[in-house]
C-alpha positions in Angstrom: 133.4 54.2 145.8 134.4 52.8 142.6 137.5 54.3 142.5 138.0 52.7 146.4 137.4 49.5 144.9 139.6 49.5 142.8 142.5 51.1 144.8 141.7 48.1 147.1 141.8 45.3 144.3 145.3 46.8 143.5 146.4 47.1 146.7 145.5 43.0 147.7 146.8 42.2 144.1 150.2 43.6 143.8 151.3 44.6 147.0 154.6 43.0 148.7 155.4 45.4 151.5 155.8 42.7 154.4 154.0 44.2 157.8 156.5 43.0 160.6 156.3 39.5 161.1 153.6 38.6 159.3 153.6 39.8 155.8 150.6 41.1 153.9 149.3 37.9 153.5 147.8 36.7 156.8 149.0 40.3 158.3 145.7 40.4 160.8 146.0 36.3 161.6 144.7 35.1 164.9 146.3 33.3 167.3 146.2 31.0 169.9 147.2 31.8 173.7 147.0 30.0 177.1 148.2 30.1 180.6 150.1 27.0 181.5 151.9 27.9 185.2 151.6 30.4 188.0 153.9 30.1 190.8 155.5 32.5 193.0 158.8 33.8 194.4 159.6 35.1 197.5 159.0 38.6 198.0 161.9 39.4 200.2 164.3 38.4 197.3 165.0 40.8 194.7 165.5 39.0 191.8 165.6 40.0 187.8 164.4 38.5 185.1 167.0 36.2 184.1 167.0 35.0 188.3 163.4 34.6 188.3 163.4 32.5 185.1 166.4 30.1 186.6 165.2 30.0 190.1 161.1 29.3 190.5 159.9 29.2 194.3 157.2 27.8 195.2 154.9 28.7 198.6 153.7 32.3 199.9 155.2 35.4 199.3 156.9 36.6 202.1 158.0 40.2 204.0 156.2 43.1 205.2 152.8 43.0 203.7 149.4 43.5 205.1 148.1 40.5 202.7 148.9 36.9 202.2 149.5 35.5 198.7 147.9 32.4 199.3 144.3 34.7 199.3 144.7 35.9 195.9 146.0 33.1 194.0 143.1 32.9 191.8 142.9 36.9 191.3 146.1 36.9 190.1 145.6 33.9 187.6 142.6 35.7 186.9 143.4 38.9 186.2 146.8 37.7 184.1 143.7 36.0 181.6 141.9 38.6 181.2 145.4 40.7 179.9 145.5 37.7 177.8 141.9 37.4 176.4 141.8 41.4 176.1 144.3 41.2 173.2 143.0 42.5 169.7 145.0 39.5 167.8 144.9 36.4 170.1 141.9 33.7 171.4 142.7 32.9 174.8 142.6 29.0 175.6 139.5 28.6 177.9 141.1 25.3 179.2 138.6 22.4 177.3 141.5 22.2 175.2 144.5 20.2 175.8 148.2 22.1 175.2 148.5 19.5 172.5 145.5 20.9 170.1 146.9 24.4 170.5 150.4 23.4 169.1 150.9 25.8 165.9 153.7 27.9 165.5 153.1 31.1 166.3 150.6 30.2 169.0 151.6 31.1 172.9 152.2 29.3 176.2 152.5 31.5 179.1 153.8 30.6 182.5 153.5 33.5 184.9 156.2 34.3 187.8 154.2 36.2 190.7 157.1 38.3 192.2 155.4 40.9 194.3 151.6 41.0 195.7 151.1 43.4 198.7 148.8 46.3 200.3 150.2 48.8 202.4 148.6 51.4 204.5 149.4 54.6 205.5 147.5 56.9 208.2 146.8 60.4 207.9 145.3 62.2 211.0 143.4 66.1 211.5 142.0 67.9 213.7 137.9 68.7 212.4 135.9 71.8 213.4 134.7 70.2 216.8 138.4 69.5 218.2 138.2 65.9 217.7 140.8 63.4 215.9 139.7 62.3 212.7 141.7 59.4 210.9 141.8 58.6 207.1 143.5 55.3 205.8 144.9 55.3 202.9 146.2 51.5 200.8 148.3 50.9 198.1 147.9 47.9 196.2 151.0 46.4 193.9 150.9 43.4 192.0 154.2 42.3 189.7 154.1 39.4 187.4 157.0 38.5 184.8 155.4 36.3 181.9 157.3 33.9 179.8 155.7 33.4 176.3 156.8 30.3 174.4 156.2 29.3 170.9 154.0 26.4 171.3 155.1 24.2 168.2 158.9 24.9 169.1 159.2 25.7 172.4 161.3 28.7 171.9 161.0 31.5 174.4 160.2 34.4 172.2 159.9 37.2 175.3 160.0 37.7 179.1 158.2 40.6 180.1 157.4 42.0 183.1 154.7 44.0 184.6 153.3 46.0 187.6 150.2 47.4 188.9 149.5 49.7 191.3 146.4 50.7 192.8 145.2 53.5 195.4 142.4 53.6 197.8 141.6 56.5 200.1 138.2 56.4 201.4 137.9 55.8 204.9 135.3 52.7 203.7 138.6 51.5 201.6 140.3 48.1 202.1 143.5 46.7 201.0 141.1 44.0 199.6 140.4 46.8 197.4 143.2 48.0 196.6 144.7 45.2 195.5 141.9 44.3 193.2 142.6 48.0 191.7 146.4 46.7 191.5 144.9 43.4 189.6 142.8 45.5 186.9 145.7 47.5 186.4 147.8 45.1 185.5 145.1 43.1 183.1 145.4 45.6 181.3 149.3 46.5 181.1 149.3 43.2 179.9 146.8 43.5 177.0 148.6 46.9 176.1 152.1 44.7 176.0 150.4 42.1 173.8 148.8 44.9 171.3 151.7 46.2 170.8 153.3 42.9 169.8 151.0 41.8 167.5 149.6 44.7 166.7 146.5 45.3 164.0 148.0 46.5 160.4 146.4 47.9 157.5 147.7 50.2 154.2 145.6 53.6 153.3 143.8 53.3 150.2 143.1 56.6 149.3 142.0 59.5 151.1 138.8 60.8 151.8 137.4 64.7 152.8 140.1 67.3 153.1 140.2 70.8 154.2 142.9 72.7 152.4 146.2 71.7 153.0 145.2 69.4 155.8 144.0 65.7 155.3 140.5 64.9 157.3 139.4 61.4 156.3 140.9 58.5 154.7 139.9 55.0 153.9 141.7 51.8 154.8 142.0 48.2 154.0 140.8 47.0 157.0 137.5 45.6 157.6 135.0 43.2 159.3 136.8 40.3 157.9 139.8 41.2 159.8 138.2 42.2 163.2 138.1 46.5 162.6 135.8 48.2 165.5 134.7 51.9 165.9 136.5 53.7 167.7 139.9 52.0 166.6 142.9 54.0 167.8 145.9 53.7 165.0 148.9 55.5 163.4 149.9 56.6 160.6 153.8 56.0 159.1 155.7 56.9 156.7 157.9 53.6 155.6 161.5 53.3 153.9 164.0 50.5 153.5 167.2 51.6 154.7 170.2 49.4 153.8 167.8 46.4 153.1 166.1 47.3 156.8 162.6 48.9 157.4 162.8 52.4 159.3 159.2 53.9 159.6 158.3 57.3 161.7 154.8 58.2 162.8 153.6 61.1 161.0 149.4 61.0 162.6 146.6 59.5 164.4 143.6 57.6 163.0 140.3 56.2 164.4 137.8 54.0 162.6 134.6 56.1 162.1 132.7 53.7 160.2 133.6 49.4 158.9 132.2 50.0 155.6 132.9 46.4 154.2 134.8 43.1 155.1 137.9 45.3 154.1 137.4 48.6 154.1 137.0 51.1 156.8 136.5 55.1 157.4 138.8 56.8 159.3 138.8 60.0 160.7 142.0 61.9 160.5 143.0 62.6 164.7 146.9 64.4 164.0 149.0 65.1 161.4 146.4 65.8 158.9 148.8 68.4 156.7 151.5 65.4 157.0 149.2 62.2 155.9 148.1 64.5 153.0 151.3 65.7 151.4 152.6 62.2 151.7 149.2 60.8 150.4 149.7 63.7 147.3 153.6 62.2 147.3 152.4 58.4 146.9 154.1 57.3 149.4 154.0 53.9 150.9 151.9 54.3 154.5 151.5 52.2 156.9 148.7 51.7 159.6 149.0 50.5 162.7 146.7 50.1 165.9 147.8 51.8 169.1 146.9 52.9 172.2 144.8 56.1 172.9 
């Protein structure tokens, strides 16, 4: 453990490898995000991204759907916060706050463009054992949402992306009611995956822990309690180089947090590319952490 410590100390002391955006100082920082509008465009337009951002349209969705908009307005508002709240690396804005105390670069505004909400239904029908007609209804639920996130100190759009859920029901006790609330959790959580990504949890191996011959089984980061590390922690592992004054990295394994040992220290167990993490480990090379989906 002593020799961790030390590791560590060196590693906060001396280290100037910049992680993405955010450097090594502040790397794990919080912020700030809130939903400012939801409106909605007609469904019988097709429209991209760019369209959509030029051309807002108020009122129900229209076409050939076996729901009306108007029902689900607070769903879909709904389920868009909790994408945003799920987020490892930002507070959502529970509304007793006023856009004016969030305004720190770096910090979101979100308006939300509801392009598509529907439930269809399709039939299925069989004879049973007894000769009689049996019918089973099946409903699809889809729900499409393009997001505009602002800088909230300069107003600068820093992405627009867009995102669809989809959910099935089959039972014959199913609803499209249901199925679009599948849709909805669905797309909570594309969300959150989009935003993880973005602004994604970052830590530097210290040193490594148990091995098995060639093949590296444990290793300790500089990520802790201080900085929000859970069990059960999904991350990767890369190798990092500067080409031509640029950063290229390549994934050579798979993490998870076993154990948060300290405010910045955690056990990780080694998921993939255990012979890869060590040789580099034995090389001293510069790796990078990263967290990531499952």
């Amino acid at each position: 453990m002593k020799k961790i410590l030390m590791t560590l100390a060196a590693v906060l002391c001396c280290a100037v490898y910049a992680f993405g955006q955010d450097g090594q100082e502040g790397r794990n920082r919080t912020y700030r995000i809130t939903l400012n509008n939801v409106q909605y465009a007609h469904h019988d337009e097709k429209m991209s991204a760019g369209d959509a951002v030029g051309k807002i349209l108020s009122g129900a969705l229209t076409g050939q759907t076996s729901v009306q908009a108007t029902e689900y307005e607070d769903d879909v508002k709904n389920a868009i916060i909790r994408g945003l709240s799920g987020a490892y690396r930002f507070r959502y804005n529970n509304g007793l706050l006023q856009l004016d105390d969030i305004v720190e670069e770096g910090n979101l505004v979100v308006d939300a463009i509801i392009t598509n909400i529907k439930a269809n239904s399709s039939n299925r029908t069989w004879k049973d054992k007894d000769d009689k007609t049996q019918v089973s209804t099946k409903y699809t639920g889809v729900a499409e949402v393009m997001l505009t996130l602002k800088d909230a100190k300069t107003g600068e759009v820093v992405a627009n992306p867009s995102f669809n859920g989809q959910g099935i029901s089959g039972s014959s006790y199913s609803t499209s009611d249901k199925a679009i609330q599948e849709a909805l959790n669905a797309l909570s959580k594309r969300i959150t995956v989009w935003l993880n990504k973005y602004r994604p949890l970052q830590a530097n191996i210290l040193e490594g822990g148990a091995a098995k011959k060639d093949k590296q089984k444990e290793v300790y980061i500089d990520f802790g309690s201080n900085e929000g590390a859970f069990v059960g922690l999904h991350m990767g592992v890369y190798i990092v180089k500067t080409v031509a004054g640029r950063e290229a990295k390549s994934q050579i394994g798979k993490l998870k947090i076993e154990a948060v040992e300290g405010d910045d220290i955690s056990r990780c167990k080694v998921q993939s590319g255990g012979k890869e993490i060590k040789a580099a480990l034995d090389a001293g090379q510069q790796l990078q952490v990263i967290s990531i989906d499952k």
